[in-house]
Each structure stands twice: as C-alpha cells, then as structure tokens.
N, CA, C and O atoms as a GROMACS GRO file, in nm:
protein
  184
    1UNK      N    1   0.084  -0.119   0.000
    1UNK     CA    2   0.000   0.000   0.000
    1UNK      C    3   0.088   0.125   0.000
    1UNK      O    4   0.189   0.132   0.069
    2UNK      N    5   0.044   0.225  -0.083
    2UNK     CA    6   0.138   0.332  -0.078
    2UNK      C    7   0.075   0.470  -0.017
    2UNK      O    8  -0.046   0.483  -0.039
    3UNK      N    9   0.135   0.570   0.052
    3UNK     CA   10   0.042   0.702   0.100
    3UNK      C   11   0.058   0.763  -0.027
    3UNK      O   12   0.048   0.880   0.007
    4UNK      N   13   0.070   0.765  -0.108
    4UNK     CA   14   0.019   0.901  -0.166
    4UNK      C   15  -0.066   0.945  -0.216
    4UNK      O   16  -0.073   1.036  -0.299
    5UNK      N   17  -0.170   0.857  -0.151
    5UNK     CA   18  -0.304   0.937  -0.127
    5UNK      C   19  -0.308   1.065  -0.036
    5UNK      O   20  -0.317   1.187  -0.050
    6UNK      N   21  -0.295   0.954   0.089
    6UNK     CA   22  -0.212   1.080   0.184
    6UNK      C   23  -0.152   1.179   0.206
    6UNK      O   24  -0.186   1.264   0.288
    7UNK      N   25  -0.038   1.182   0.127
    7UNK     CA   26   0.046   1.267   0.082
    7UNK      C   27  -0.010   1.370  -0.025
    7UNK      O   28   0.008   1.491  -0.009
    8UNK      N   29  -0.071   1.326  -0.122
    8UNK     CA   30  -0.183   1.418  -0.176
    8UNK      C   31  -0.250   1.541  -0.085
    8UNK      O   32  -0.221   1.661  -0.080
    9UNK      N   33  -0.386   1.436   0.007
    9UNK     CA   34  -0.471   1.553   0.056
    9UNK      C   35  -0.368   1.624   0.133
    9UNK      O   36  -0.370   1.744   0.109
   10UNK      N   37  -0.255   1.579   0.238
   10UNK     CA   38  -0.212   1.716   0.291
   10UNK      C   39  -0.130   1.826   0.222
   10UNK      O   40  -0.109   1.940   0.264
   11UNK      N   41  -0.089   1.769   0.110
   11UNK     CA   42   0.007   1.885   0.004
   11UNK      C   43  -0.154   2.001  -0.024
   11UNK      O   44  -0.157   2.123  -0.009
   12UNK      N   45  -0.278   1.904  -0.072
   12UNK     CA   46  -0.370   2.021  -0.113
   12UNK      C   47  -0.397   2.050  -0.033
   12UNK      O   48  -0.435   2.161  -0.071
   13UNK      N   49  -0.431   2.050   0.154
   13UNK     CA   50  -0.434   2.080   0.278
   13UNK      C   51  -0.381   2.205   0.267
   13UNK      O   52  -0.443   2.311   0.272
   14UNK      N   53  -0.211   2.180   0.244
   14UNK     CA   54  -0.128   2.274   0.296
   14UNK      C   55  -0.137   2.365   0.235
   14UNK      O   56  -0.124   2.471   0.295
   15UNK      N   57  -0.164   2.370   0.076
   15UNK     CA   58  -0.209   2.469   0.017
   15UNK      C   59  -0.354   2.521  -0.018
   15UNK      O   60  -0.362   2.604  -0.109
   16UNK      N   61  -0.423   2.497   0.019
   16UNK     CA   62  -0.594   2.526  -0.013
   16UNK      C   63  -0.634   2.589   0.083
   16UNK      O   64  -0.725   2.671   0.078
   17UNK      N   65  -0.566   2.555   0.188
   17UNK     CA   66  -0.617   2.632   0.335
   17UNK      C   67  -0.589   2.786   0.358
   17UNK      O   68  -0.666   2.867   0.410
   18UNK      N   69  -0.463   2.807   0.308
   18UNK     CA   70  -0.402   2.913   0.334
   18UNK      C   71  -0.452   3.014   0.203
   18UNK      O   72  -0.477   3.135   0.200
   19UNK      N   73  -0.456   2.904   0.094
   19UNK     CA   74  -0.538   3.014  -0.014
   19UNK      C   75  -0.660   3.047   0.018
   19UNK      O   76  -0.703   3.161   0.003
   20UNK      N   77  -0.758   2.909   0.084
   20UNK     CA   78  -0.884   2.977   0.138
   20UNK      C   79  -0.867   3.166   0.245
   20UNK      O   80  -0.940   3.265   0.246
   21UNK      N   81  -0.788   3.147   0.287
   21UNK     CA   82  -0.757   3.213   0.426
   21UNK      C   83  -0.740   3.364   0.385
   21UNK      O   84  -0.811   3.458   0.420
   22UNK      N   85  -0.604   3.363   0.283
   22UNK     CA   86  -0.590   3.464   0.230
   22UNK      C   87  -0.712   3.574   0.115
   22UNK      O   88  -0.723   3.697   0.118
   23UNK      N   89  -0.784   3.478   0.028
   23UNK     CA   90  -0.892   3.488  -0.056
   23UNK      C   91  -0.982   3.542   0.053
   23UNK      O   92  -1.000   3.661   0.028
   24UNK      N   93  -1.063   3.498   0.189
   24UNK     CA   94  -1.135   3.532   0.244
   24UNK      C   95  -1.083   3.705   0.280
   24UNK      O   96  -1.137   3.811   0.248
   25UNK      N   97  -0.973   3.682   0.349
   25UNK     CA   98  -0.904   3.832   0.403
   25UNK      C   99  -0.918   3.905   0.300
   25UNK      O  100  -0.934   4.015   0.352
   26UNK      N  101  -0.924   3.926   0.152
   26UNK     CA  102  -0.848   3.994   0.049
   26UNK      C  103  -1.023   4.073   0.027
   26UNK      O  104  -1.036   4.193   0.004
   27UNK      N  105  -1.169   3.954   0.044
   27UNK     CA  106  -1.306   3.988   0.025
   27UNK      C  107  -1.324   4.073   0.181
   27UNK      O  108  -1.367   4.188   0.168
   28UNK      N  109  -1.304   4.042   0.280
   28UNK     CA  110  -1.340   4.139   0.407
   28UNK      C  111  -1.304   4.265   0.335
   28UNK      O  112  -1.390   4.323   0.268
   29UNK      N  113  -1.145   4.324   0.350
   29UNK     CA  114  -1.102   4.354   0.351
   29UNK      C  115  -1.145   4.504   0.224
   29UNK      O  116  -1.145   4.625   0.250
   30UNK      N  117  -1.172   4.445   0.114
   30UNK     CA  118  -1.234   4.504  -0.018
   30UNK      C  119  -1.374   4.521   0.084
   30UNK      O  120  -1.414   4.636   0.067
   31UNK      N  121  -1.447   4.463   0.164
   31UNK     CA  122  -1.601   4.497   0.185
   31UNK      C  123  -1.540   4.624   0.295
   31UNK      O  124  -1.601   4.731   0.284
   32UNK      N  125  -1.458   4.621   0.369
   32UNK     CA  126  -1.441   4.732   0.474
   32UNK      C  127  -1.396   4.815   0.404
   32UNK      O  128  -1.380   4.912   0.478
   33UNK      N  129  -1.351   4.854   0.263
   33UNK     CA  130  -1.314   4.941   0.206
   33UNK      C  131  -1.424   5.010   0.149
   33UNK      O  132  -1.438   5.133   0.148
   34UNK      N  133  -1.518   4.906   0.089
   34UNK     CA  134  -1.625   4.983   0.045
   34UNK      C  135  -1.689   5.109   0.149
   34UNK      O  136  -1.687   5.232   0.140
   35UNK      N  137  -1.752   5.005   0.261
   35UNK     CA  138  -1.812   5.073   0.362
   35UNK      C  139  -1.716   5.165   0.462
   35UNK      O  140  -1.759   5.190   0.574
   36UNK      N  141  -1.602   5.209   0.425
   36UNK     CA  142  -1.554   5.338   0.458
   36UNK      C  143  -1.570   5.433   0.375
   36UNK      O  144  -1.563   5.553   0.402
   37UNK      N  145  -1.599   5.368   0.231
   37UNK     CA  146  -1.598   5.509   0.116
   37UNK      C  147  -1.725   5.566   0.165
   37UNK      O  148  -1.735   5.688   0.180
   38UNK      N  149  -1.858   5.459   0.202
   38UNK     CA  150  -1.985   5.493   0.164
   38UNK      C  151  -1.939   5.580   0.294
   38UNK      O  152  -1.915   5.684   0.232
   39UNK      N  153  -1.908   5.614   0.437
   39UNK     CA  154  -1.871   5.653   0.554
   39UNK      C  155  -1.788   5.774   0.533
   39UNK      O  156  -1.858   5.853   0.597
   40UNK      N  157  -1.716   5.826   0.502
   40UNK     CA  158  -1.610   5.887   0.475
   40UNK      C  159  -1.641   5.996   0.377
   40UNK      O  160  -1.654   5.989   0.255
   41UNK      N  161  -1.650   6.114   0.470
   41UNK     CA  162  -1.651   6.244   0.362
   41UNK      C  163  -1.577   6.291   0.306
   41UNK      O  164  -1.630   6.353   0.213
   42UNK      N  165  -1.446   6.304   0.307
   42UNK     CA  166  -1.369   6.278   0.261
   42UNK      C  167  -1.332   6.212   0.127
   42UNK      O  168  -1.283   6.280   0.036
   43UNK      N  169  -1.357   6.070   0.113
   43UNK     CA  170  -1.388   6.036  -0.059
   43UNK      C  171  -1.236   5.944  -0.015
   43UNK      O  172  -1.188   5.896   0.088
   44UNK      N  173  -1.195   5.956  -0.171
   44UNK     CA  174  -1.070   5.844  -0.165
   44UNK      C  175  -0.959   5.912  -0.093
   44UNK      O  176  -0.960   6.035  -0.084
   45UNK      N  177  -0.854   5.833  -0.036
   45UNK     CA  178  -0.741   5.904   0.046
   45UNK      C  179  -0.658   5.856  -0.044
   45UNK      O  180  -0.696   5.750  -0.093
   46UNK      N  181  -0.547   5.903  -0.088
   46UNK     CA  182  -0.367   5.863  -0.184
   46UNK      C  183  -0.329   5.742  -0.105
   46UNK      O  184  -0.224   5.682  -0.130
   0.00000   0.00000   0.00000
C-alpha cells in the first residue's frame, strides 16, 4: 500500500487552506473598504 493518497490531501491541505484564508481576508477587507468610502466624507485618500 502506498500514501500518496495521503500525501496528496495534505500537500492540497497545505495549500488550499491558506489560499482559502488569504482569498477570504483579500473579500473582508475590499467589503471594509467599500463601507468606509460609503462613511467617509472625505472620498478616496492617496
């Protein structure tokens, strides 16, 4: 019997997770931007 099945899911583990992670942060992140423009009299900052 060989793992690399095993060895599979945690390689896509190790990477899917952290892309999930980052992808999520990158959508907050764009939504808290929005809702400071709509907030912010001011307008865009440099």
């Amino acid at each position: 019997m060989t793992h690399l099945a095993f060895v599979a899911v945690a390689y896509a583990l190790g990477v899917g997770v952290p892309l999930a992670f980052a992808l999520t942060a990158w959508q907050r992140a764009a939504a808290a931007r929005r809702k400071l423009a709509a907030i912010d009299p001011r307008g865009q900052r440099p």
